[in-house]
C-alpha positions as a Markdown table, in Angstrom:
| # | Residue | x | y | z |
|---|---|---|---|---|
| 1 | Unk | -8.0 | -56.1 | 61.8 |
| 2 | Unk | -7.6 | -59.3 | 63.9 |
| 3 | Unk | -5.4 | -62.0 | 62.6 |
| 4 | Unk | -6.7 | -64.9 | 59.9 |
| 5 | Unk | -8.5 | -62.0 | 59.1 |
| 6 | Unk | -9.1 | -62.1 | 55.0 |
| 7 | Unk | -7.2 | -59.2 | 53.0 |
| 8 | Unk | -10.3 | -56.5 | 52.2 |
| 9 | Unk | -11.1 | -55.5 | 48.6 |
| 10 | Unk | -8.8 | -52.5 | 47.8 |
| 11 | Unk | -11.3 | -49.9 | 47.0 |
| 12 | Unk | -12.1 | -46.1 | 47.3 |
| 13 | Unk | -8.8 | -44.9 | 46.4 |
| 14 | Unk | -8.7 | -41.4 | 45.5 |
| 15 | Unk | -6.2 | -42.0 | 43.4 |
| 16 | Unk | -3.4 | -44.4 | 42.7 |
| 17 | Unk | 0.5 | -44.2 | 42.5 |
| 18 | Unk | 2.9 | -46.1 | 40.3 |
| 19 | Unk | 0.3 | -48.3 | 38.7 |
| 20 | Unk | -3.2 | -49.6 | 40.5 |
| 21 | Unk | -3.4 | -53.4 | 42.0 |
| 22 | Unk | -6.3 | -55.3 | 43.1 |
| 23 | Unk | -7.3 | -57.8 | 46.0 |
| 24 | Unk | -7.4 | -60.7 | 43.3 |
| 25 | Unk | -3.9 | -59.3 | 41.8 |
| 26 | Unk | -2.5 | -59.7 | 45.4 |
| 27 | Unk | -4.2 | -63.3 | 46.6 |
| 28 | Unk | -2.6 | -66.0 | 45.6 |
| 29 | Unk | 0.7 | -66.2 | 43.8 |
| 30 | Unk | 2.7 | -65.1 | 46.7 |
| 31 | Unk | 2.6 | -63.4 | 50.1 |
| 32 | Unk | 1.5 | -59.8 | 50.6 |
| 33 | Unk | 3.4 | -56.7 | 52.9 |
| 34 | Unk | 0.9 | -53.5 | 53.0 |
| 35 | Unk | 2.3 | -50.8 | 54.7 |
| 36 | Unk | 0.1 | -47.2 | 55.7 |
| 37 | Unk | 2.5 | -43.9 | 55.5 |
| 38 | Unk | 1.9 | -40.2 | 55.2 |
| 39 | Unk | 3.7 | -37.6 | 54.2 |
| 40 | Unk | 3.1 | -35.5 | 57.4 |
| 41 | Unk | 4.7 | -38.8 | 59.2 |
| 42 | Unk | 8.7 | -38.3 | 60.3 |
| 43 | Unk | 8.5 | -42.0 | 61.3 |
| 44 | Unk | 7.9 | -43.2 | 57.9 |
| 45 | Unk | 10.3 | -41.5 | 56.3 |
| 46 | Unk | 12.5 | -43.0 | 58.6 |
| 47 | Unk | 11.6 | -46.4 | 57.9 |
| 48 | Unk | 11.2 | -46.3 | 54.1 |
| 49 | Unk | 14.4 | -47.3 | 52.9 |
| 50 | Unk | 13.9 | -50.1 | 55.0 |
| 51 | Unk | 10.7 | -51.3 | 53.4 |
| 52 | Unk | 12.5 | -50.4 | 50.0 |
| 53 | Unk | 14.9 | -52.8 | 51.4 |
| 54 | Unk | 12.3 | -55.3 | 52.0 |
| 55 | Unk | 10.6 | -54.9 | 48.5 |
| 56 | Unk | 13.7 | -55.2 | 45.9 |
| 57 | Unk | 15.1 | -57.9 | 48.5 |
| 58 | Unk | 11.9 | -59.7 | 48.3 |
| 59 | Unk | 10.6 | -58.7 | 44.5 |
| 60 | Unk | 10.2 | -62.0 | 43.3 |
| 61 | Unk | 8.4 | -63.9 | 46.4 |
| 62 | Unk | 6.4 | -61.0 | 48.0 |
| 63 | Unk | 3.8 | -58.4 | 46.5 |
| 64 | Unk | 4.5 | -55.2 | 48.5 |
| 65 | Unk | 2.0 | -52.1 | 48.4 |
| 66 | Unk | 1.8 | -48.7 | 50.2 |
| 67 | Unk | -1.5 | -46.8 | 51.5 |
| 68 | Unk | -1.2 | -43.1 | 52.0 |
| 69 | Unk | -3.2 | -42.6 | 55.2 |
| 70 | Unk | -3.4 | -38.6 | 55.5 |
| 71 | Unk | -3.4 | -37.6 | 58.9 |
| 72 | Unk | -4.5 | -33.5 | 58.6 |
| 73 | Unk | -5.5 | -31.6 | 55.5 |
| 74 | Unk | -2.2 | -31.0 | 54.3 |
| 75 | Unk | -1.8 | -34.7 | 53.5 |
| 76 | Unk | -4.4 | -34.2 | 50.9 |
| 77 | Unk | -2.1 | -32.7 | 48.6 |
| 78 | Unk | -1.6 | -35.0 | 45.8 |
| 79 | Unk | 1.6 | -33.4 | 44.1 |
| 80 | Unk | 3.1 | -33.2 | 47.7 |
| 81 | Unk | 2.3 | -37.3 | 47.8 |
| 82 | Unk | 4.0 | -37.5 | 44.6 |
| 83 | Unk | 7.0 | -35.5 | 45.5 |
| 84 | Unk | 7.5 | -37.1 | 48.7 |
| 85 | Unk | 6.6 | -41.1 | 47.2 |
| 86 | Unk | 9.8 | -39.9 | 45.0 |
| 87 | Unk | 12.0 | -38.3 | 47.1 |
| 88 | Unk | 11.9 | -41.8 | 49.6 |
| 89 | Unk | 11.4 | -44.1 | 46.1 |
| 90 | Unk | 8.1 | -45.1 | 46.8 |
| 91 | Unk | 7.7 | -47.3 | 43.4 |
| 92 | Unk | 5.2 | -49.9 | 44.4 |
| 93 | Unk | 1.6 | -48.7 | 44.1 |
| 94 | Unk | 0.0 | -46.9 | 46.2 |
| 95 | Unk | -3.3 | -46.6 | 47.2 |
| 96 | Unk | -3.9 | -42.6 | 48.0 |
| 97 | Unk | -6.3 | -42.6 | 50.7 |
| 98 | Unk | -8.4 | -39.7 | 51.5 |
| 99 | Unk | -11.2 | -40.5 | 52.0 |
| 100 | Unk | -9.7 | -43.2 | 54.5 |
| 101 | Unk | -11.9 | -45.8 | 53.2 |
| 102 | Unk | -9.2 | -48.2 | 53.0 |
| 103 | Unk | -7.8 | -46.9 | 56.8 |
| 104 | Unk | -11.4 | -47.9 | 57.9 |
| 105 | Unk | -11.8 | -51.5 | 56.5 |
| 106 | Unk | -8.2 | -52.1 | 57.8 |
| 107 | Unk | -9.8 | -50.5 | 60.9 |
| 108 | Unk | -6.3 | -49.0 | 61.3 |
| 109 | Unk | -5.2 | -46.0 | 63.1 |
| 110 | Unk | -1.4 | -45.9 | 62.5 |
| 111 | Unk | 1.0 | -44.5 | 60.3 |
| 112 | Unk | 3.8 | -46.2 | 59.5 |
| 113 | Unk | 1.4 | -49.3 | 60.2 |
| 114 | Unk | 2.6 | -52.8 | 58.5 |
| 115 | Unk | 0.4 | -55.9 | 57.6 |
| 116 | Unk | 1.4 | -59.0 | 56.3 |
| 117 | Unk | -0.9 | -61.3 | 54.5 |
| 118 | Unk | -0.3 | -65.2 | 53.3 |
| 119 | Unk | -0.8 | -66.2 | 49.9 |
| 120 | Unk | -4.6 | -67.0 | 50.7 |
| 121 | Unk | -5.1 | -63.1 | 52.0 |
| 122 | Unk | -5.0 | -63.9 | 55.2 |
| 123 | Unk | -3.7 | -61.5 | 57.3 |
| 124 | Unk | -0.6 | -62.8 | 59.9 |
| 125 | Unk | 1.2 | -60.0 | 61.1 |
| 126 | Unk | 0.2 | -56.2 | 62.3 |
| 127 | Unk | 2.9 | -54.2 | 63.5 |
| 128 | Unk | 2.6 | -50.5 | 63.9 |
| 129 | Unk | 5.8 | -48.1 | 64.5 |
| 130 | Unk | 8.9 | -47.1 | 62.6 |
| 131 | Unk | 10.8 | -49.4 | 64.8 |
| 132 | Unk | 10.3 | -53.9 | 65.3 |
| 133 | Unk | 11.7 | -54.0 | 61.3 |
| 134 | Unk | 13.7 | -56.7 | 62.8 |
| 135 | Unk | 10.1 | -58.1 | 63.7 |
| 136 | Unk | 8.3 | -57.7 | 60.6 |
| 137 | Unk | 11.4 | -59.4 | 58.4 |
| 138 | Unk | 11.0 | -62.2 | 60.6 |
| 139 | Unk | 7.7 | -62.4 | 60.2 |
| 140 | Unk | 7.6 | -61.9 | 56.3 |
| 141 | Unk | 10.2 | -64.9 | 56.4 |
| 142 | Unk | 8.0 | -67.2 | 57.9 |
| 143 | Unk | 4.9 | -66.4 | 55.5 |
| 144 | Unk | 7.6 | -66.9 | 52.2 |
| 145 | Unk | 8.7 | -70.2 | 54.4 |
| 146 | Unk | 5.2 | -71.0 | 54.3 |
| 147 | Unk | 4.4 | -70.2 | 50.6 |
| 148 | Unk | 7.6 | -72.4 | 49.0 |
């Protein structure tokens, strides 16, 4: 996805985690962090209680979603998704992804991959990596800045 680009619609989940969002729930109150993790990904285990951090820090002023992106067939594994969303308290939704519908109109290829989006949708920061948190907090605060 290429920046200013509008958030796409949030469908062809397999399933959904901890409750099930849509693009118009997203757009429009308040800013937007999705982040792609699987549970074959070491990196994003790494960096999920710093996106936990993020989301309880942020609760009020930024919607935050995961996508489970699996990267081989034992990703597919539901209960394993479930077990692992719980053991790193993955309580936002998430979008389970197997079908990588979602992967494809993101046109992403990364796990743990960030985007933020603006209020509008609009997408303003792609970051990719377990590391750069530094980055994406910076860049979250600038969107909130934005939205106030």
């Amino acid at each position: 996805m290429k920046l200013r680009q509008p958030m796409p619609e949030l469908t062809g989940a397999t399933a959904w985690l901890n409750g099930e969002v849509s693009k118009e729930q997203l757009v429009g109150d308040k800013p937007t962090l999705i982040h792609f993790w699987s549970v074959s990904c070491h990196l994003c285990k790494e960096a999920m209680p710093q996106v936990n951090e993020f989301r309880d820090q942020y609760k009020d002023q930024l919607n935050v979603m995961a996508v489970h992106m699996p990267r081989s067939e034992d990703d597919l594994d539901l209960e394993k998704i479930k077990k692992v969303a719980a053991e790193h308290d993955i309580v936002q939704p998430i979008f389970v992804d197997s079908e990588h519908k979602l992967t494809d109109a993101f046109e992403n290829q990364y796990v743990p991959a960030y985007y933020v989006f603006d209020k509008t949708g609009q997408l303003r920061h792609f970051q990719a990596g377990g590391s750069g948190m530094k980055m994406l907090e910076k860049r979250v605060n600038r969107v909130l800045g934005e939205s106030e």
